[in-house]
C-alpha positions as CSV (number, residue, x, y, z in Angstrom):
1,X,10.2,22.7,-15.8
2,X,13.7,23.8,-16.9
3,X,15.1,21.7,-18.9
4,X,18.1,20.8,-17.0
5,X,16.4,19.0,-14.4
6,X,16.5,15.2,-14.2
7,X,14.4,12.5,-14.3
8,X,16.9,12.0,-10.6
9,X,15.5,15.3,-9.3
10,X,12.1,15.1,-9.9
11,X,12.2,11.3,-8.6
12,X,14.3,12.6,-5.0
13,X,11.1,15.5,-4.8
14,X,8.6,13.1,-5.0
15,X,10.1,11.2,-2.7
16,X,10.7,13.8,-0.4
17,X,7.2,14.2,-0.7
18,X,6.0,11.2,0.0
19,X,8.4,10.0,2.4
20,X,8.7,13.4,4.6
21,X,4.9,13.3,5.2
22,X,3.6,12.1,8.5
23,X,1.2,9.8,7.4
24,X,2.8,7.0,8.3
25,X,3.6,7.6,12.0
26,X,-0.3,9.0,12.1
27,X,-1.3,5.0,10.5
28,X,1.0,3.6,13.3
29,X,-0.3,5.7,16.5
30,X,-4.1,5.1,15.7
31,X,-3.7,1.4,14.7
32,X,-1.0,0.7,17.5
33,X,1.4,-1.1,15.4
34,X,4.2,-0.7,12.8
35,X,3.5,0.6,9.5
36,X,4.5,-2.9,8.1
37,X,1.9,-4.0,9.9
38,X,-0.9,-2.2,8.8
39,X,0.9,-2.6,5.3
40,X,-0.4,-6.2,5.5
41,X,-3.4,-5.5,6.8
42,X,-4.1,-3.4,3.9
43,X,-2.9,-5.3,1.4
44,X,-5.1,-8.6,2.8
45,X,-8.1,-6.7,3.8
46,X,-8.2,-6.4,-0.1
47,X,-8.3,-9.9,-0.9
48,X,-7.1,-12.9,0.8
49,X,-3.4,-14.1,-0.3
50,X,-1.2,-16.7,-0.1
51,X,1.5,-16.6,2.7
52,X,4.1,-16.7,-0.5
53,X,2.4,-14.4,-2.3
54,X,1.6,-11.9,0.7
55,X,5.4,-12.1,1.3
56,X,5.8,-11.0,-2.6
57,X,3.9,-7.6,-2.4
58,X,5.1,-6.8,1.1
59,X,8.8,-7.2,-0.4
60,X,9.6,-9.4,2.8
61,X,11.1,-13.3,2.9
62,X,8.6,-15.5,3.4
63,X,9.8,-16.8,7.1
64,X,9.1,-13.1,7.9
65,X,5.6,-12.8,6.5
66,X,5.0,-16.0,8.8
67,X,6.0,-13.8,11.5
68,X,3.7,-11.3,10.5
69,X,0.2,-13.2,10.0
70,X,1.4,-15.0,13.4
71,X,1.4,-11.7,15.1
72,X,-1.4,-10.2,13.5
73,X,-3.3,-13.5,13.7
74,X,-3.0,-13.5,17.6
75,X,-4.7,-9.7,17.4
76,X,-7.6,-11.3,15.4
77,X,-6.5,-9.4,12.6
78,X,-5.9,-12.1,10.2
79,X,-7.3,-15.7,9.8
80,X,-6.0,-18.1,8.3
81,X,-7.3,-21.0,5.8
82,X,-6.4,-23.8,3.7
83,X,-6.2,-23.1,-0.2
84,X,-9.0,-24.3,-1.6
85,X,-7.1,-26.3,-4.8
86,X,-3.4,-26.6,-3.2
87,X,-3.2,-28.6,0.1
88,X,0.5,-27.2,0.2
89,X,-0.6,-23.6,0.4
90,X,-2.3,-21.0,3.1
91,X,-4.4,-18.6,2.5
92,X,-4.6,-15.4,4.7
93,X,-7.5,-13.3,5.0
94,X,-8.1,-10.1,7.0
95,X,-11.1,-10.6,9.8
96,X,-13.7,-8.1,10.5
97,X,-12.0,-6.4,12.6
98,X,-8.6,-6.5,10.3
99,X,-10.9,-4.7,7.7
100,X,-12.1,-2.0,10.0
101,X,-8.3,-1.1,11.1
102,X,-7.1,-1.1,7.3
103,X,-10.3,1.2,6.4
104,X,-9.2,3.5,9.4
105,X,-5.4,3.1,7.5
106,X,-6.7,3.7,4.4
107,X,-8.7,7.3,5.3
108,X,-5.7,8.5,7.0
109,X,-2.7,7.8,3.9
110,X,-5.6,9.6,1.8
111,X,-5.6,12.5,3.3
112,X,-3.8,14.7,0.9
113,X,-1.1,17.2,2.5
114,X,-2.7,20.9,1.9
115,X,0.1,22.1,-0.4
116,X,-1.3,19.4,-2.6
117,X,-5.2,20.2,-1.7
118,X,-4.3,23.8,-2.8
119,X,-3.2,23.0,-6.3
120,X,-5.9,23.8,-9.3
121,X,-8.2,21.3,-10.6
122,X,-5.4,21.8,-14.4
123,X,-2.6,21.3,-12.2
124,X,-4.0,18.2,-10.3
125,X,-5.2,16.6,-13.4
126,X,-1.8,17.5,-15.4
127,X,-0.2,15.3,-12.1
128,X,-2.5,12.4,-11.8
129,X,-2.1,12.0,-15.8
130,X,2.1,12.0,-15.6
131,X,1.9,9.8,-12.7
132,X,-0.6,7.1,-13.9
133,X,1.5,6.9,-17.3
134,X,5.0,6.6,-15.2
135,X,3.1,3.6,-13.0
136,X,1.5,2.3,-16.2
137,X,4.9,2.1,-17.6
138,X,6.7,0.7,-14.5
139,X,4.2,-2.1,-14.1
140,X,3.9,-2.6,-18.0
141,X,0.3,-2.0,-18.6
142,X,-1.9,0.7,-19.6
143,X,-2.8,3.3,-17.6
144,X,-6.6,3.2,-17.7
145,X,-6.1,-1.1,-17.0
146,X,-4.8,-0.6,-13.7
147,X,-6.8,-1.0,-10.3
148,X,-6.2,0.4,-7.4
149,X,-5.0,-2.6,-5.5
150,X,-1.0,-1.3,-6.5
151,X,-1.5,1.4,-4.2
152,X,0.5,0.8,-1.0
């Protein structure tokens, strides 16, 4: 990499990357709702969260993650419960059937896009090394401590 390029650059190319790729509309079309949506999905069929704290990793005001869960709770998507120590507090889990569509998610956004396929085994390991030690360092942890629950 020359050295004039930017840490700027390389951060618009990945994005580029990322956002360009059609994975997103292909996760909307076979789920049959927004990719915000199945966002939640994901993130619940996980592990069951707190309305507030659901609202936290989606990056959305709570009134809106109410919204949400409302919605996805009338598809049978979502359930949910009280807290089981704070009477105050929700809990919101994914149903059966919410874990099926997120698994369906989940294969499609893996699906690499061939340029990246095509790359080397050295290449790809020279990648997944830079970009587990820029996350490490963004979330403040080591790389080898992180699960994969960060991913989107």
């Amino acid at each position: 990499m020359a050295e004039s390029t930017t840490p700027r650059e390389v951060w618009l190319l990945m994005s580029d990357l990322v956002l360009d790729n059609q994975r997103r509309r292909e996760v909307s079309e076979a789920l049959g709702m927004s990719f915000g949506r199945s966002r939640a999905i994901r993130r619940l069929a996980r592990r069951p969260m707190s309305m507030g704290e659901l609202a936290g990793v989606l990056g959305i005001d709570p009134p809106n993650a109410t919204v949400v869960v409302a919605d996805l709770e009338s598809q049978g998507l979502v359930r949910r419960r009280p807290h089981p120590t704070d009477g105050r507090t929700k809990m919101v889990e994914a149903t059966r059937k919410g874990k099926d569509l997120a698994r369906r998610a989940d294969a499609i956004l893996a699906t690499p896009p061939p340029a990246l396929s095509a790359l080397n085994a050295d290449d790809l390991e020279a990648l997944r090394r830079i970009l587990e030690s820029v996350t490490a360092a963004e979330r403040g942890s080591s790389p080898r401590g992180r699960g994969r629950d960060s991913r989107l």
